[in-house]
C-alpha positions in Angstrom: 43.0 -37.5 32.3 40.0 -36.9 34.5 42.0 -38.1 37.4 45.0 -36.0 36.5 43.4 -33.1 36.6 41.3 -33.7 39.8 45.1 -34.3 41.9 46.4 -31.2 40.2 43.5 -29.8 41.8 43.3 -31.3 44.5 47.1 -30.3 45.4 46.5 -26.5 44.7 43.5 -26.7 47.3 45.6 -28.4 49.6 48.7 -26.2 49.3 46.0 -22.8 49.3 45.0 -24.6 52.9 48.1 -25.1 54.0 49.1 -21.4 53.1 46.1 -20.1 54.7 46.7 -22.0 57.9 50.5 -20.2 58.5 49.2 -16.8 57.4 46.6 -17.4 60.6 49.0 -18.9 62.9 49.6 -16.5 65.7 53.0 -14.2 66.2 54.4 -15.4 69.1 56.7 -13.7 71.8 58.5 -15.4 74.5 58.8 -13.7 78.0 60.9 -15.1 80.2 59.4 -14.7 83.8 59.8 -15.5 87.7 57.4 -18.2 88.3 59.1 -19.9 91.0 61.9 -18.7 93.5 62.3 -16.1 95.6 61.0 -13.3 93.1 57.8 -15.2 92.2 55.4 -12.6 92.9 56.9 -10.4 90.5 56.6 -12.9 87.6 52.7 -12.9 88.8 52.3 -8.9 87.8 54.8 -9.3 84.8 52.5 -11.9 83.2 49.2 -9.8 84.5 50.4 -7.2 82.4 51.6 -8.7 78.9 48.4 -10.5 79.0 46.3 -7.1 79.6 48.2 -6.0 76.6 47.6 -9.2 74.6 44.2 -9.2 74.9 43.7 -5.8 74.2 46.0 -6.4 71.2 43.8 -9.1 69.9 40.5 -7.7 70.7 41.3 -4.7 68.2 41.9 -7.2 65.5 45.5 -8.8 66.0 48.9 -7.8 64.0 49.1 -7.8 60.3 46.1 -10.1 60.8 47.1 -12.7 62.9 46.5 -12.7 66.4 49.8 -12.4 69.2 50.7 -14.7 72.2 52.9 -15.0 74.7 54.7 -17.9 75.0 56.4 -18.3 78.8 59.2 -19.9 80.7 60.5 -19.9 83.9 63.1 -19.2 85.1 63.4 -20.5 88.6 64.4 -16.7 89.6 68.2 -17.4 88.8 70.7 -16.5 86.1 71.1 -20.4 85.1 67.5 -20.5 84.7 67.3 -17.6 82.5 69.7 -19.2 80.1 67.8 -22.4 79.8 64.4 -20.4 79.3 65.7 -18.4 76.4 67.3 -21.7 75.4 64.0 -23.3 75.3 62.0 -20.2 73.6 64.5 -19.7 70.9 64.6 -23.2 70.2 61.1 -23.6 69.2 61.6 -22.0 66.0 58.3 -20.1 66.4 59.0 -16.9 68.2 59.2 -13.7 66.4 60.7 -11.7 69.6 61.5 -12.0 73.0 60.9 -10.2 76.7 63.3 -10.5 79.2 62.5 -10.7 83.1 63.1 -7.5 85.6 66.4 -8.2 87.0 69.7 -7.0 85.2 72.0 -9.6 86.5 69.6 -12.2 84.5 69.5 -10.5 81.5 73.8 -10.3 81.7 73.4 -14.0 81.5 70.8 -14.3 79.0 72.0 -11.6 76.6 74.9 -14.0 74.4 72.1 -16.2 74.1 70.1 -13.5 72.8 72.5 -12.2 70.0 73.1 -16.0 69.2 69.4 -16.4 68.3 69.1 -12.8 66.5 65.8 -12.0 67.8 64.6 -8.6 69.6 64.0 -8.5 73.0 62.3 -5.9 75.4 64.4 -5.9 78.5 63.2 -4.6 82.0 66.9 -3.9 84.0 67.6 -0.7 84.1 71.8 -1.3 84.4 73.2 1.3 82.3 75.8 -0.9 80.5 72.9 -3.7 78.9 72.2 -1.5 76.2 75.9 -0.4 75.7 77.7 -3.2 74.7 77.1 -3.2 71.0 74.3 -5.9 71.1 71.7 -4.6 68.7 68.9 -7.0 69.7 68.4 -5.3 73.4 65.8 -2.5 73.4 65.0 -1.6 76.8 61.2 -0.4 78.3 62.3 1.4 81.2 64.5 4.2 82.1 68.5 3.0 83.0 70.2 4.0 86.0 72.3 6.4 84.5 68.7 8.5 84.3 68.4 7.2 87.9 71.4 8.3 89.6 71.1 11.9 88.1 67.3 12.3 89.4 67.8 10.5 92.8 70.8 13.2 93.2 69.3 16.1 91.9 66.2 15.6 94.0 67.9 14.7 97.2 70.7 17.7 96.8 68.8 20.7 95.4 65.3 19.7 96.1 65.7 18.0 99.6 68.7 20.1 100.7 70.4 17.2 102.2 74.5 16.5 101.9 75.0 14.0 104.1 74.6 10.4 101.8 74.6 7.0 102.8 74.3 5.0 99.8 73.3 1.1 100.0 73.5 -1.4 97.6 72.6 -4.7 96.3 76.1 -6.6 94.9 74.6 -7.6 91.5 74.7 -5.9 88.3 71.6 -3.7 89.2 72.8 -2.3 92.7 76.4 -1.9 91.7 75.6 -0.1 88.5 73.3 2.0 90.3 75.7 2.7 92.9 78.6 3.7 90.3 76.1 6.0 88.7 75.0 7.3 91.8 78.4 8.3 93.1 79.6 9.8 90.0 76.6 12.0 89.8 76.8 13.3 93.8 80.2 13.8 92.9 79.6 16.7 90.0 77.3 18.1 92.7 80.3 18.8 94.9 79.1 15.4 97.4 81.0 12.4 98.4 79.0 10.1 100.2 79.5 9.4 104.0 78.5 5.5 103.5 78.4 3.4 100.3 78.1 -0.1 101.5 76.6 -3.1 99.7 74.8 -6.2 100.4 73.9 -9.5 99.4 70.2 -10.1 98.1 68.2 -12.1 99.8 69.8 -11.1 102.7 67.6 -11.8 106.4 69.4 -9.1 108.5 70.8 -5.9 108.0 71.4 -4.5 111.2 75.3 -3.9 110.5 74.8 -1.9 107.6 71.9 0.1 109.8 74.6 0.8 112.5 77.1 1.6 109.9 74.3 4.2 109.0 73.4 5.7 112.3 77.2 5.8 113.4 78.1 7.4 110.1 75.4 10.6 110.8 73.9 10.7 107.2 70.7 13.0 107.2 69.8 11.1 103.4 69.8 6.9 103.1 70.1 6.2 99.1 69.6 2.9 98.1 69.5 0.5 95.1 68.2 -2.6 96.4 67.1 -5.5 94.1 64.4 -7.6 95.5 61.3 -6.2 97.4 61.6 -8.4 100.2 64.6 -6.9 100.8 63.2 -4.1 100.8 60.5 -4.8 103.8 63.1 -6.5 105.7 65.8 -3.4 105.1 63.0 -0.7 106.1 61.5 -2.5 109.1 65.2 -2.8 110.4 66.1 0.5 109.9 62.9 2.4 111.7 63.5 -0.1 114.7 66.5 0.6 115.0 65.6 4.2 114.8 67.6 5.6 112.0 64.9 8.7 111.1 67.3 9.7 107.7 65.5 10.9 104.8 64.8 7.8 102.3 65.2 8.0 98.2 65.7 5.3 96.6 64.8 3.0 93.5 61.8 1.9 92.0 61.6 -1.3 94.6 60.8 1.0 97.5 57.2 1.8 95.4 56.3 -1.8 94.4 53.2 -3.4 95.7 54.8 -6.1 97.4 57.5 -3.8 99.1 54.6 -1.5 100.5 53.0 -4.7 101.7 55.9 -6.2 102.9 57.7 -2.8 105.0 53.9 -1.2 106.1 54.7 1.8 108.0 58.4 1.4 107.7 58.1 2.6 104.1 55.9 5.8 104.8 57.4 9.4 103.7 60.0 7.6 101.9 60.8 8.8 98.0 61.2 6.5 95.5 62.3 7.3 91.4 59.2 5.2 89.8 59.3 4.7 86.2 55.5 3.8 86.5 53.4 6.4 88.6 50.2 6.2 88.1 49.3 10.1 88.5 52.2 10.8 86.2 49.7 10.4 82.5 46.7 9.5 81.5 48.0 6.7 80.0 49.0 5.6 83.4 45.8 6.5 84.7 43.7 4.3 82.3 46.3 1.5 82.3 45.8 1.5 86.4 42.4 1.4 85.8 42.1 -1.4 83.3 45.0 -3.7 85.6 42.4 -3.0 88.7 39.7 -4.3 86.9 40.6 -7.3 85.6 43.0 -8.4 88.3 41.4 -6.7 91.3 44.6 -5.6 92.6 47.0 -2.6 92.5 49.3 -2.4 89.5 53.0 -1.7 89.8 56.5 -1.6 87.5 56.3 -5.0 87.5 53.4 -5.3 85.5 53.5 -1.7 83.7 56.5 -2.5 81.4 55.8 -5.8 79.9 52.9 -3.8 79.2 54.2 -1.4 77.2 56.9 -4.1 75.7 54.1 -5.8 74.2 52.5 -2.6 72.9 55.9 -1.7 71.4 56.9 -5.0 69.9 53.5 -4.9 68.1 54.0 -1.3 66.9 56.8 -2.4 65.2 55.8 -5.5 63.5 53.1 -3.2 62.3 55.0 -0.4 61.1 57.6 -2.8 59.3 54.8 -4.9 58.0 56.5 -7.7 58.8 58.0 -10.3 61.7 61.6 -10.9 60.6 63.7 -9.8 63.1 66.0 -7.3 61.4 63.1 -5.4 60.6 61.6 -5.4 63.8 64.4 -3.6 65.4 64.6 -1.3 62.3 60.9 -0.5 63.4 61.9 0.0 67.1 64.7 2.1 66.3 62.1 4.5 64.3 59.9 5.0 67.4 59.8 8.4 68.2 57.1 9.6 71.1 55.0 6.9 71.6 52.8 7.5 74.4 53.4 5.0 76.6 52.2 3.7 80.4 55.9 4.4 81.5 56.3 7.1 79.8 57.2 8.7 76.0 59.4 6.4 73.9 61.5 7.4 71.7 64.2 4.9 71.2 68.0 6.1 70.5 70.8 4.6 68.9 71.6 1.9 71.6 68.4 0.7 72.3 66.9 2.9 75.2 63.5 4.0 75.5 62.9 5.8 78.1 65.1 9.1 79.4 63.7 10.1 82.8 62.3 9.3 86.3 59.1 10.3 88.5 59.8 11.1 91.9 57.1 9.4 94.4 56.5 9.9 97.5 55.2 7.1 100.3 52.0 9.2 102.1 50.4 6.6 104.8 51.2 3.5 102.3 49.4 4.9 99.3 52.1 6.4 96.7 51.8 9.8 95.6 53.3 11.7 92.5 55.3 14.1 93.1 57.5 15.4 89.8 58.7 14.3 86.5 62.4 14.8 85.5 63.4 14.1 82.1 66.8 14.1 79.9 67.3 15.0 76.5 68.8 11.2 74.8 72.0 10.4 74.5 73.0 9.9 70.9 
């Protein structure tokens, strides 16, 4: 009898320890990131800044109790790379929620995969059409191009006072949505563009687009390009070729590595910038804490994992729990979270963000200019 009731004993300690043990096991998020390839410096600031957030995370005492990590996988910089990383993540059984890389075309690829496994995921490409196509498990942690296009035009039009637009583009699902959107929006301003030509990324030479520039006259060169070393390779060619056009384009003209990349080539360029770093103090003290820690400038490609950290652990908060459908329950019911990016409040499809900063290229160090924002789209 003694021995009975020493095993029943023994078996409720054991099964107390084992509970004990999974209500400490960490929540876990997997990021999927560009570790190797041609974008690989990216996937360095991406990690730099879901790690800041992590840390800061855990050092104020973890979520619900239990501290968060972030599980990674590469994903060779390619769309068939993305879809075996999420593969991998999701298969684990242990992640709670998910953060995509920067680049639209991979998360295009990635996103059945995503609604397969049923688990949130912060998403960095700003194509308008990722968080319209009734998948409920994208919420996205920076502006979409639809919010691009209409800044980009307004500034260049009414600010700039310039009509005549050349407007170059990467071919993927980022350039070509940003293109579409950037049209249609010159278009209700009463301008059709004088160029709109598109590339390849990764492309090493682009003087027949710059000719196509200089022989069509544009006084404005709009462009959605991709990568950032596109970017230095686009600029140099076009100030040596000496096309002296106004420049506004997306957020890759204000990234670290573009700036490094293009030097001089890049100065009194504009640049829409989701992350400006004169545009909050949220921004400022994020800037601040990045440059400590990693002794290097900060940039988009480190701000917004930032903040998808921040927000994914907002909501598992707020729900008080890590099953999925309530986590997107709790991102849904964000409404002005002060972010580094900006002021979330999510709408109905899963957007975060409604507006731009316009920055401006001053001798290679980038200055804020304005902010332009748009009431949500319900």
């Amino acid at each position: 009898m003694k021995q009975k009731k020493f095993s029943l004993y023994a078996a409720s300690a054991l099964l107390a320890m084992s509970f004990n043990t999974q209500a400490a096991d960490p929540i876990k998020f997997g990021m999927v990131v560009e570790s190797t390839g041609p974008n690989a410096e990216s996937g360095v600031y991406q990690i730099n800044g879901a790690k800041l957030a992590v840390d800061e995370i855990n050092a104020a005492g973890g979520v619900l109790g239990r501290k968060i990590e972030v599980q990674t996988e590469d994903n060779q910089s390619t769309n068939p790379g993305s879809v075996l990383a999420v593969s991998k993540l999701t298969s684990s059984g242990n992640i709670t929620a998910l953060i995509s890389s920067i680049r639209s075309t991979q998360i295009q690829a990635i996103a059945p995969t995503v609604a397969k496994a049923g688990l949130p995921m912060m998403i960095g490409g700003t194509d308008y059409t990722l968080t319209h196509t009734n998948n409920p498990w994208l919420f996205r942690a920076r502006p979409n191009d639809g919010y691009s296009a209409k800044v980009i035009a307004d500034y260049g039009v009414n600010t700039l006072k310039l009509k005549k637009w050349a407007v170059i583009h990467a071919t993927d699902a980022f350039g070509n949505g940003g293109k579409n959107n950037l049209v249609d929006s010159l278009k209700a301003l009463g301008i059709t563009p004088v160029l709109v030509q598109g590339f390849t990324s990764n492309s090493q030479d682009f003087t027949p687009i710059v000719l196509a520039i200089k022989q069509s006259g544009a006084d404005i060169v709009s462009s959605y390009i991709t990568n950032s070393p596109d970017v230095g390779i686009f600029a140099k060619q076009l100030r040596q070729l000496g096309v002296k056009a106004t420049w506004v384009g997306s957020p890759s003209l204000s990234t670290d590595t573009a700036m490094k990349l293009a030097g001089d080539a890049l100065y009194d360029s504009y640049s829409i910038a989701d992350f400006a770093i004169e545009s909050s103090p949220e921004a400022k003290a994020y800037a601040d804490k990045y440059r400590a820690t990693y002794k290097i400038e900060p940039d988009l490609y480190s701000s917004w994992p930032y903040d998808s950290v921040k927000l994914l652990a907002l909501a598992i908060t707020n729900a008080n729990s890590t099953k999925p459908d309530d986590i997107i329950k709790a991102l849904h019911a964000i409404k002005g979270y002060k972010g580094v990016e900006g002021t979330y409040t999510f709408d109905k499809n899963g957007d975060g963000l409604h507006g731009y900063n316009i920055v401006k290229n001053v001798q290679g160090k980038i200055v804020f200019e304005k902010h332009i924002d748009f009431a949500p789209k319900d």
